[in-house]
Short mmCIF file of the C-alpha atoms (twelve columns), coordinates in Angstrom:
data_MODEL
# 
_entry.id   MODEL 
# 
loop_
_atom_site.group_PDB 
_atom_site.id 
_atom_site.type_symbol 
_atom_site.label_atom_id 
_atom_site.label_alt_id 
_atom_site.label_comp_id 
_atom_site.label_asym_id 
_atom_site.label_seq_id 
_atom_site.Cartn_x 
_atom_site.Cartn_y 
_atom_site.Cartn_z 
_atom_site.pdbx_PDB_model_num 
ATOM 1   C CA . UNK A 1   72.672 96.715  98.234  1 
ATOM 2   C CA . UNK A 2   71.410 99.743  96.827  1 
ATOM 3   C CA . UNK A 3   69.262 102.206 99.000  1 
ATOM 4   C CA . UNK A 4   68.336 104.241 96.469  1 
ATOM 5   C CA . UNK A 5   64.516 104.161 96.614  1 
ATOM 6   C CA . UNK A 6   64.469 104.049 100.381 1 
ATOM 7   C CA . UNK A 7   66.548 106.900 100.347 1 
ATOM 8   C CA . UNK A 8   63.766 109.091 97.599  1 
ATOM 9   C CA . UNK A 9   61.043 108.353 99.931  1 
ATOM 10  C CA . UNK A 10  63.091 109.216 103.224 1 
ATOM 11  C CA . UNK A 11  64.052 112.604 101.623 1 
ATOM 12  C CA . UNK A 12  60.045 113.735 102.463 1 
ATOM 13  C CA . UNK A 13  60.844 113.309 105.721 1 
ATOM 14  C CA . UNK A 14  63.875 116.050 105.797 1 
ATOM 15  C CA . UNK A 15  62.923 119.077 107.610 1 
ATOM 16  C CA . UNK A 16  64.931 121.729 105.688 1 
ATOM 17  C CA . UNK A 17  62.311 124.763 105.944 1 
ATOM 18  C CA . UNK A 18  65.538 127.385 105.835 1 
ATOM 19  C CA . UNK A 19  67.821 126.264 103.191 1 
ATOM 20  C CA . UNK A 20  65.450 123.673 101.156 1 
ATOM 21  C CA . UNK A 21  68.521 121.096 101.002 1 
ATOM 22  C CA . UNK A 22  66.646 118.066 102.084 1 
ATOM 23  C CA . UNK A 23  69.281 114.846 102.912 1 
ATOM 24  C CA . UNK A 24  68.502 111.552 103.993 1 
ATOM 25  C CA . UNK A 25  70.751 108.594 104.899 1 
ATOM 26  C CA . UNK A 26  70.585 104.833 105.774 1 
ATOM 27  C CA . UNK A 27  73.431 103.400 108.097 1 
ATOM 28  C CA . UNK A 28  73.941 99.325  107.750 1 
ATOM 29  C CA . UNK A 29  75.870 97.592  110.957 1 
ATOM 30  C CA . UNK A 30  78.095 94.635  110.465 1 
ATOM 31  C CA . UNK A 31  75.138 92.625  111.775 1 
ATOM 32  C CA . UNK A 32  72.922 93.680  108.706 1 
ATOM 33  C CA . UNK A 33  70.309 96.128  111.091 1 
ATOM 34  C CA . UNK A 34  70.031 99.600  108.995 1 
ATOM 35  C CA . UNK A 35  68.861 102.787 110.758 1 
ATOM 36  C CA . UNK A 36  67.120 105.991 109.420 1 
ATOM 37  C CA . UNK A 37  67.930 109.315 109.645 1 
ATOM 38  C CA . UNK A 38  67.223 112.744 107.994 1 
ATOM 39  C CA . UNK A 39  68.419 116.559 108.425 1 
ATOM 40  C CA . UNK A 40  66.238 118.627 110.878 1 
ATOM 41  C CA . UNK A 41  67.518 122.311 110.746 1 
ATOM 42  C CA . UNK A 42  67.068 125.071 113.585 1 
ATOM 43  C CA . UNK A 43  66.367 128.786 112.770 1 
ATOM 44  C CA . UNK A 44  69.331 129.069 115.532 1 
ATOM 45  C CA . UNK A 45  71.289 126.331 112.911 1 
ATOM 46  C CA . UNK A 46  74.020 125.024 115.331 1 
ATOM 47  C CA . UNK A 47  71.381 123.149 116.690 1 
ATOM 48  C CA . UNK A 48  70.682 121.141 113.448 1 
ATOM 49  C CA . UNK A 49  71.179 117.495 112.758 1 
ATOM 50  C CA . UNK A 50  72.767 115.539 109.822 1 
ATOM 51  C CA . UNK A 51  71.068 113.464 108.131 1 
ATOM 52  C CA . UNK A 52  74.303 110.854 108.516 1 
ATOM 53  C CA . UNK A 53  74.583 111.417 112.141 1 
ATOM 54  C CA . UNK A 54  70.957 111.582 113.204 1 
ATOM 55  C CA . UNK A 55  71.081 107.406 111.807 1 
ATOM 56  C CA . UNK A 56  74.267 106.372 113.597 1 
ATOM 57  C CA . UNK A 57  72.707 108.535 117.048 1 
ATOM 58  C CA . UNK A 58  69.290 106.031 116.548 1 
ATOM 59  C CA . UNK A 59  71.664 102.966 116.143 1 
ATOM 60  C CA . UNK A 60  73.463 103.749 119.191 1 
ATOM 61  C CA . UNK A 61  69.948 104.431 121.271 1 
ATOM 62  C CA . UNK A 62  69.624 101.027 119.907 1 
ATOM 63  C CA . UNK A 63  72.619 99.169  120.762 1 
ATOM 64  C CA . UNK A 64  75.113 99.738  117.780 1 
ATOM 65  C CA . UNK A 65  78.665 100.017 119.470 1 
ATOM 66  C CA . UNK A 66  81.847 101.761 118.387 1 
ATOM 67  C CA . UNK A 67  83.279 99.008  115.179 1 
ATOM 68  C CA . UNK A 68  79.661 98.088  113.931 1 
ATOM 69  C CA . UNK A 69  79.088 100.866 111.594 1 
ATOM 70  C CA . UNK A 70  79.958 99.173  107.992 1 
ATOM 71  C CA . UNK A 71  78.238 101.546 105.401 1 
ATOM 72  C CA . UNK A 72  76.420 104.684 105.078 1 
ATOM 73  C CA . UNK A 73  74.414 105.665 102.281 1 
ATOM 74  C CA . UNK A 74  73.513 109.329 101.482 1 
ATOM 75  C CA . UNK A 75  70.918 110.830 98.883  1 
ATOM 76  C CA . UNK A 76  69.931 115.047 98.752  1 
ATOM 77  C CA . UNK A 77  67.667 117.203 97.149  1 
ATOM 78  C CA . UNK A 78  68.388 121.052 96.521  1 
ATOM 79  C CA . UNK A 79  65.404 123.662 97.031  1 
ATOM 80  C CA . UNK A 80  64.597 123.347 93.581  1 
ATOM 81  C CA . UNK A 81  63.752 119.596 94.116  1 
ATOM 82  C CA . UNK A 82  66.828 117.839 92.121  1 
ATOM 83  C CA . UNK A 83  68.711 115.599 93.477  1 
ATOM 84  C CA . UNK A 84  72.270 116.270 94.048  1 
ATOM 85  C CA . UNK A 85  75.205 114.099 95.226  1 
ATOM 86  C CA . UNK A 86  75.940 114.787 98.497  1 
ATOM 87  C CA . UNK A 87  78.777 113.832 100.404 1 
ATOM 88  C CA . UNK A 88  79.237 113.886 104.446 1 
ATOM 89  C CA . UNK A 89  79.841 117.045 106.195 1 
ATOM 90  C CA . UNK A 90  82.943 117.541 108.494 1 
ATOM 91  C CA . UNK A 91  81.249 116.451 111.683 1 
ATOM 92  C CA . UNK A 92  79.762 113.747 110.190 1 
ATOM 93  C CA . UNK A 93  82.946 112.698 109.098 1 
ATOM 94  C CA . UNK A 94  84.323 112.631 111.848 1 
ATOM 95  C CA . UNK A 95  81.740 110.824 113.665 1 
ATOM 96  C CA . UNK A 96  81.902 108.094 110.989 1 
ATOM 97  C CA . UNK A 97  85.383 107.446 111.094 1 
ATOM 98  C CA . UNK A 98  84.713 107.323 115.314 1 
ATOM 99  C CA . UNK A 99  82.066 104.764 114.883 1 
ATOM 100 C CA . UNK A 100 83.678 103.219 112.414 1 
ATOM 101 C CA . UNK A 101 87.157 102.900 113.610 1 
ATOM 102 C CA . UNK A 102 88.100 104.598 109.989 1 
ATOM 103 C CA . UNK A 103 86.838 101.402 108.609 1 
ATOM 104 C CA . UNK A 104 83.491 102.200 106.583 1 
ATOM 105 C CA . UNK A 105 82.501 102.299 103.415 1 
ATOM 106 C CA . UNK A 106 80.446 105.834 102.068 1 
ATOM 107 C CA . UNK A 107 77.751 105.816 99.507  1 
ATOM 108 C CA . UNK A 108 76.793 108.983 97.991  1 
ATOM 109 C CA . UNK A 109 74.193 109.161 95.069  1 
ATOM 110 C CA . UNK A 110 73.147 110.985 92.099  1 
ATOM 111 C CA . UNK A 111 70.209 108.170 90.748  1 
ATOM 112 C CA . UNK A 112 69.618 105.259 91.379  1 
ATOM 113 C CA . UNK A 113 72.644 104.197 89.074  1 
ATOM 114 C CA . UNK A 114 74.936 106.814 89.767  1 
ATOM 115 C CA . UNK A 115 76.502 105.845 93.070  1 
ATOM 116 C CA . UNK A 116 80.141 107.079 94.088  1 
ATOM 117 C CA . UNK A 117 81.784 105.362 96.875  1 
ATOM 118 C CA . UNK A 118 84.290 105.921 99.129  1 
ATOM 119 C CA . UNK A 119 86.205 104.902 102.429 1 
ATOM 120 C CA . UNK A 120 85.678 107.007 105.311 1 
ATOM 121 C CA . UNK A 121 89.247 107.198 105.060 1 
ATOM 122 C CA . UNK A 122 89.475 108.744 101.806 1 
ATOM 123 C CA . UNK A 123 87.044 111.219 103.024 1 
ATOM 124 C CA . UNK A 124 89.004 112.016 106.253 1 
ATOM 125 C CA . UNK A 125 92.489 111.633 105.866 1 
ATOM 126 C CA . UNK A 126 94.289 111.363 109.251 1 
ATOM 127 C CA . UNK A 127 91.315 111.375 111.433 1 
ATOM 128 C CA . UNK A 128 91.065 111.771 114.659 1 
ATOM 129 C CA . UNK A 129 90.343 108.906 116.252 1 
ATOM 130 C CA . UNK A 130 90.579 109.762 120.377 1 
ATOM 131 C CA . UNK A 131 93.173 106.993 120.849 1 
ATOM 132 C CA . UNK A 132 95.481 109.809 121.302 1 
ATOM 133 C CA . UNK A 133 93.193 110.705 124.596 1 
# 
């Protein structure tokens, strides 16, 4: 399915007041539920939140267990208000291979019909996946 219009309207909610790079992302579970998210930066910025893993935190306030994360879809906007394809930072990688179990599918997009996708794996190449714990 293609998120792309969700995704344009979600961007508004982005707080990006320092570096004007507004992302917002859409999560699907196996069992079809989708969550929200957006990027909310801090002045102090280790304290800000991907737009990627502020959606898989609300699915997992909401149930969503380690193996349901199927897809994640990503759209961003530069400060001069263009969109841009955006693909997952490194933490959010590696969250999304952890949720995941390495098995998700990533959806990053320029329009609504320029859409590159990729495998978590692809993205992440010999993740860490804490079995090694």
């Amino acid at each position: 399915m293609n998120y792309f219009k969700e995704l344009e309207v979600l961007l508004d909610a982005s707080c990006a007041p320092y570096s004007g790079f507004n992302v917002a992302s859409i999560i699907v579970l196996k069992d079809g539920r989708s969550f929200k998210g957006v990027n909310v930066e801090s002045a102090a910025y280790s304290p800000t939140n991907c737009a990627e893993r502020n959606a898989i935190q609300t699915a997992v306030t909401e149930g969503a267990k380690i193996g349901d994360l199927q897809e994640v879809h990503i759209l961003a906007r530069n400060a001069a208000k263009e969109l841009v394809q955006a693909y997952p930072c490194g933490p959010c990688r590696q969250v999304i291979a952890e949720q995941s179990l390495n098995d998700t599918l990533i959806f990053c997009y320029a329009s609504e019909n320029e859409v590159k996708q990729h495998t978590i794996a692809e993205l992440l190449p010999f993740g860490f996946l804490g079995a090694e714990l």
